[in-house]
C-alpha positions as CSV (number, residue, x, y, z in Angstrom):
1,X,-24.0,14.8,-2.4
2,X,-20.6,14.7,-1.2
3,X,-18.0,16.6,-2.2
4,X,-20.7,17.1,-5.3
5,X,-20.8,13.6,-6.2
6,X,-23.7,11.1,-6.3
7,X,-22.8,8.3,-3.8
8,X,-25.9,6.4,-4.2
9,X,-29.9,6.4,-5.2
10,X,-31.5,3.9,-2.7
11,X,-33.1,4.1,0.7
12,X,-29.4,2.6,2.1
13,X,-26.2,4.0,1.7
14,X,-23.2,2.3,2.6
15,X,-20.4,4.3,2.8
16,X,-16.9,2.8,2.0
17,X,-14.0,5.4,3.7
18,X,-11.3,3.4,1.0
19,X,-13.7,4.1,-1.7
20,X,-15.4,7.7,-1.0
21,X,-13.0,9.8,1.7
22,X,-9.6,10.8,0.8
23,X,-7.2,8.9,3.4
24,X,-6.7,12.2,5.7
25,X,-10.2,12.0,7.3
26,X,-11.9,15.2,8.6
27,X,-15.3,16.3,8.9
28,X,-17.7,15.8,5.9
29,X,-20.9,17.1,5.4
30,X,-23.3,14.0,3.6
31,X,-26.8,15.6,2.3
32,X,-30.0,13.6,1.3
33,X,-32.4,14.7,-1.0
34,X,-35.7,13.1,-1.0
35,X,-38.1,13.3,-4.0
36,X,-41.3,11.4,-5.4
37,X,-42.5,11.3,-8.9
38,X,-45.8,13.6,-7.6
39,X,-44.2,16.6,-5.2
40,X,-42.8,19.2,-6.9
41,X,-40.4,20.3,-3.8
42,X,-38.2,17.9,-2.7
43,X,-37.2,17.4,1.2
44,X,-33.4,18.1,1.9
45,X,-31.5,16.5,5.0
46,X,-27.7,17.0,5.6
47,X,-25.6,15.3,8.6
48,X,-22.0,16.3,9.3
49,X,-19.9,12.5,9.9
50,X,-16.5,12.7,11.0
51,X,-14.2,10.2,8.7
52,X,-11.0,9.2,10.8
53,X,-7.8,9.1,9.2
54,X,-7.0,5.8,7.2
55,X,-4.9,3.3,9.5
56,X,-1.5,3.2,8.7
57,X,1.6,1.6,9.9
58,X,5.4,3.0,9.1
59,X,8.4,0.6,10.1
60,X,11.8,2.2,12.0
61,X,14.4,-0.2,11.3
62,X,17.7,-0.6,9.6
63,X,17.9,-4.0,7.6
64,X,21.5,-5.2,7.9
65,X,21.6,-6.9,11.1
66,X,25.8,-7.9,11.7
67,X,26.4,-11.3,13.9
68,X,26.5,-10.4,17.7
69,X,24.7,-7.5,17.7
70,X,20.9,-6.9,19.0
71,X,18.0,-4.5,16.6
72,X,15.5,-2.6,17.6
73,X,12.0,-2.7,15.2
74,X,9.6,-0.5,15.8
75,X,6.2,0.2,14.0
76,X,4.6,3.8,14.3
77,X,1.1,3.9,13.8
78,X,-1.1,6.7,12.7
79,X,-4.3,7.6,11.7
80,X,-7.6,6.0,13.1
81,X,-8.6,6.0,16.4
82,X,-4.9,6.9,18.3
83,X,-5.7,3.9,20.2
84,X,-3.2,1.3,18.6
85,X,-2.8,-1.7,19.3
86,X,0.5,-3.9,17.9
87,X,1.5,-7.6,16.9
88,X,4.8,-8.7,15.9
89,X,5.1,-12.4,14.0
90,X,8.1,-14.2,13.5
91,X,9.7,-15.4,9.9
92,X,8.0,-19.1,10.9
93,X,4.2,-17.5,11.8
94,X,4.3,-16.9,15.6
95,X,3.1,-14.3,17.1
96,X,6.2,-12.7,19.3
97,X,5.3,-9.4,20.9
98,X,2.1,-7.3,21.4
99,X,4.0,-4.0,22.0
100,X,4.8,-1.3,19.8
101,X,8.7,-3.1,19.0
102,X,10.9,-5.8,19.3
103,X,14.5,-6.4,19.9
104,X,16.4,-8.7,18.5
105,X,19.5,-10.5,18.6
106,X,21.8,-12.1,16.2
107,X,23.5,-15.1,18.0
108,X,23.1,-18.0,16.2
109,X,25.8,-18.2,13.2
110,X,23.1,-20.7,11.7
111,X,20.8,-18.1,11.0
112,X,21.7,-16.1,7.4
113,X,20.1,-14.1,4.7
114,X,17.0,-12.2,4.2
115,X,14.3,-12.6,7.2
116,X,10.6,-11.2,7.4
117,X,8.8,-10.3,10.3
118,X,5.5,-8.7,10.0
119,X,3.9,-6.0,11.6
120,X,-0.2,-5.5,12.1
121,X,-1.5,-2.4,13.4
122,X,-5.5,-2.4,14.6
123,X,-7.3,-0.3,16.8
124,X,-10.4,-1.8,17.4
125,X,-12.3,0.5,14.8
126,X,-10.9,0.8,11.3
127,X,-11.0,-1.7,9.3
128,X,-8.7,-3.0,7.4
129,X,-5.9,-3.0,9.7
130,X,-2.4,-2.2,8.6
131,X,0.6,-4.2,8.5
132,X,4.2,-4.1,7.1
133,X,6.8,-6.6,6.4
134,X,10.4,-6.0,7.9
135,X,13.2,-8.1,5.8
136,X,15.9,-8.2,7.7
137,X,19.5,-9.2,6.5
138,X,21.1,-11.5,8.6
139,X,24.9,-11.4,8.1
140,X,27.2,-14.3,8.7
141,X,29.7,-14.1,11.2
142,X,33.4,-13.0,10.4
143,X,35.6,-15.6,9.6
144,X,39.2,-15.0,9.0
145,X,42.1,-17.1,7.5
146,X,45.8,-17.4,6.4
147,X,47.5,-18.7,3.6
148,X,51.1,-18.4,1.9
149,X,52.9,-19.1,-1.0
150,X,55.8,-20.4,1.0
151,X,56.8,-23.2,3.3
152,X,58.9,-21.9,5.3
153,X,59.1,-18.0,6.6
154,X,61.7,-16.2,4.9
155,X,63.0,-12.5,3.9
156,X,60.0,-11.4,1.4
157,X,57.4,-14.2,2.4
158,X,53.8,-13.3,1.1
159,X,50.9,-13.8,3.7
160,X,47.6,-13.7,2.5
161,X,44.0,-13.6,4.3
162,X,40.9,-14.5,3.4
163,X,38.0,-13.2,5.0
164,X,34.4,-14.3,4.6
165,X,30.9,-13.5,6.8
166,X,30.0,-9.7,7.9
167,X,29.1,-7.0,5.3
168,X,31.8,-7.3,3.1
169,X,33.5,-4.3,3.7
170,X,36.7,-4.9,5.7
171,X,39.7,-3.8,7.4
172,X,42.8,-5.6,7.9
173,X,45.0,-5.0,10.7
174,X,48.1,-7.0,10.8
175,X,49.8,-7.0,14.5
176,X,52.9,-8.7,15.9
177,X,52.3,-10.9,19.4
178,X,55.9,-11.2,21.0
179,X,56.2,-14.6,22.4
């Protein structure tokens, strides 16, 4: 019995950590009771297994990524052995880094909207490994530009900007350049 349940009845048990350990791991103690349809006492075994922590994978990373500026993902593994080991695949499948984060930069005004890179976490024991998906929002460049009402500059003459690209939230500073 573990944990007083039944896990099985034949000669082989098969133990599934998903299906009979809680995802924190820790010693367990697994006892075997043999019996026959003749002996009146049975013969009791017990074993102590050590059930590591279930793999798992957390993501660092801030999802609005503003033209010109570089990110920094990183992945945080815990649970199973301690003895991670990382790979980082791009939105089109390739593999891009081994190491426990990437950096990033966002230089190419082509590039826009949502972007996944994924994350797998092994350590050469537990099984499954872990991964997690990143989506990253890539933000189109700011783009700024003037209109007005009028065709030529007079007392009272209305300017107007429109602005496009970035996170939407901006600020206008207006500036006089003496020629």
């Amino acid at each position: 019995m573990l944990d007083g349940k039944q896990l099985d009845t034949g000669k082989v048990l098969v133990l599934n950590s998903k299906m009979h350990f809680d995802n924190l791991g820790g010693s367990k103690i697994l006892q075997l009771i043999l019996s026959d349809n003749c002996s009146i006492i049975s013969d009791t075994i017990s074993a102590e297994i050590r059930v590591r922590p279930k793999l798992q994978a957390q993501l660092l990373y801030d999802s609005v990524f503003c033209f010109g500026t570089s990110k920094t993902l990183k992945t945080k593994g815990t649970g199973g052995t301690g003895n991670y080991r990382f790979a980082w695949y791009d939105p089109s499948g390739n593999q891009i880094s081994t190491s426990d984060s990437i950096v990033l930069n966002h230089n190419d005004k082509s590039i826009m909207g949502a972007k996944r890179y994924l994350a797998i976490l092994s350590d050469g024991c537990s099984a499954p490994q872990d991964s997690q998906i990143a989506t990253l929002n890539f933000l189109s460049p700011l783009a700024v530009s003037i209109s007005s009402l009028d065709s030529c500059l007079r007392s009272g003459s209305t300017l107007t900007s429109k602005a496009t690209g970035g996170d939407g939230n901006y600020t206008y500073h207006w500036y006089q350049n003496q020629l």
